[in-house]
N, C-alpha and C positions, 0 to 999 in steps of 0.2 A: 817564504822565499819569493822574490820579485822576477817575474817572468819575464827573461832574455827574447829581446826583438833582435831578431835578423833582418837581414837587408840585401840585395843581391850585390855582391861583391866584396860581403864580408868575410873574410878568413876566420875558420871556425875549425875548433878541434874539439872532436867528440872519443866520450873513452868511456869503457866498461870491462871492467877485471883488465885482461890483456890485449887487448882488443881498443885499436886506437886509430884514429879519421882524421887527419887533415887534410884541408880544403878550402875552394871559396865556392859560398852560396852563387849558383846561380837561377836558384826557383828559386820561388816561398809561393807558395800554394795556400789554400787554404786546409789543404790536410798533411803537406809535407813543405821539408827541406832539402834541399835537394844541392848536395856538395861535387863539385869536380873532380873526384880524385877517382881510382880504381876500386871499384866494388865497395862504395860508400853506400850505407842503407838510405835507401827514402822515409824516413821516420817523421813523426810533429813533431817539434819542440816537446808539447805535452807526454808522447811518448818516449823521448831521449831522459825525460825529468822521470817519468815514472815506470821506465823498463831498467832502472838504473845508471840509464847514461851520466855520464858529466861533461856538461856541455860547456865550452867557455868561446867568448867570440876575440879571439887572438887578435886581429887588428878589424873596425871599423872600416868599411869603402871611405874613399877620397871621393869628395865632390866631381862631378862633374868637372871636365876641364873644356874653356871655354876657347873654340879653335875660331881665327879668322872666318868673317863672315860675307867679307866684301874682297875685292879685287886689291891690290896694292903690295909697296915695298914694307915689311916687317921683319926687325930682332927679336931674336927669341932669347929664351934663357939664358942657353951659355956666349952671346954677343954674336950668334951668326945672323947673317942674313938671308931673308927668303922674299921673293916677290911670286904672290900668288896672285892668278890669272881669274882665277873663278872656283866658286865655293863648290866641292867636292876636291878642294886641295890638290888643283893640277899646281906645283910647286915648279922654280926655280930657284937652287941654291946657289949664293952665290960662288962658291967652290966649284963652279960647273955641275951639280948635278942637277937633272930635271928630272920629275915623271910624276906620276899620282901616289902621293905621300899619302896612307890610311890614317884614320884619327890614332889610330892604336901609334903608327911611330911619331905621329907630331905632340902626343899628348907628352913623351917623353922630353920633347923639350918646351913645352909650356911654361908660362904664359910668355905668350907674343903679343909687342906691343905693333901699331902702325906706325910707320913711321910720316909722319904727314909732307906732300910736296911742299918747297918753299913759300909759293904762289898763295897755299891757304894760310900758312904759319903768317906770313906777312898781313894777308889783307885782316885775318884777328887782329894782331897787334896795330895797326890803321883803325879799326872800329874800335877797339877800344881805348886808344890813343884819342880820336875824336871823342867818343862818350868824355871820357878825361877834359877835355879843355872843356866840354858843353860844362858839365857840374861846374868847373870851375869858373865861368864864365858867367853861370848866375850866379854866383858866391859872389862874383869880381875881386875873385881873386887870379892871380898871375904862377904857371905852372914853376916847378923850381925842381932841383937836381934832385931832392925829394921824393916829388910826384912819379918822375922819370925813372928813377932807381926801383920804386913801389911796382911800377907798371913789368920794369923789366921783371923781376923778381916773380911776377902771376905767371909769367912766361918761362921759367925756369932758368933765368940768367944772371946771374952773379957775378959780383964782382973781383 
């Protein structure tokens, strides 16, 4: 039998005769597991295997969710808007609400993209608008609707 790894934040159910534990891991020790629930045993893996337990890990943790790290305007998952001030998540929603959002309620609407000021979006597309004529200018070649539709497109713009 292949020895089940736990992880902290896996959901795990353990059973023996009548006698049954669900939970999510939040040890792993080196001599226990240690589940969230009411009067769950502190047991090893090794001893849930060989005191009879049946152990099975119900759902896997979700990775990490990766929360705003800088200052700025961001969409989140379901299309709202948040401009966050500084990282410890003092938020602004733009629905009016403000205050200190924990990772625990912004993880629920992950992933948040930045949305970037116009200011930078443009001076990209200038740099690489110039890089563009440079290549093509030692080609000697001449830019065409082509180039310009390629450029727009890196940018996410369509026609």
């Amino acid at each position: 039998m292949s020895e089940t790894v736990y992880e902290v934040g896996d959901l795990v159910e353990i059973e023996q005769g009548e006698e049954f534990h669900r939970g999510r891991v939040y040890d792993v020790g080196s001599s226990a597991i240690m589940l969230r629930v009411p009067g769950a045993p502190g047991l090893t893996p090794h001893e849930l295997t060989l005191g009879g337990w049946i152990v099975t890990v119900a759902e896997k943790s979700k990775p990490p969710v990766v929360l705003p790290t800088e200052p700025g305007v961001y969409i989140d998952a379901t299309s709202g808007l948040w401009r966050f001030t500084q990282k410890g998540y003092l938020a602004l929603q733009a629905n009016g609400s403000a205050g200190w959002f924990g990772a625990d309620h912004l993880r629920e609407l992950a992933p948040f993209t930045r949305l970037e000021p116009v200011a930078e979006t443009a001076k990209k597309v200038l740099d690489r608008l110039d890089a563009l004529d440079s290549e093509l200018s030692r080609a000697s070649c001449s830019m065409t609707k082509g180039h310009i539709l390629t450029l727009a497109a890196e940018f996410g713009v369509t026609s």
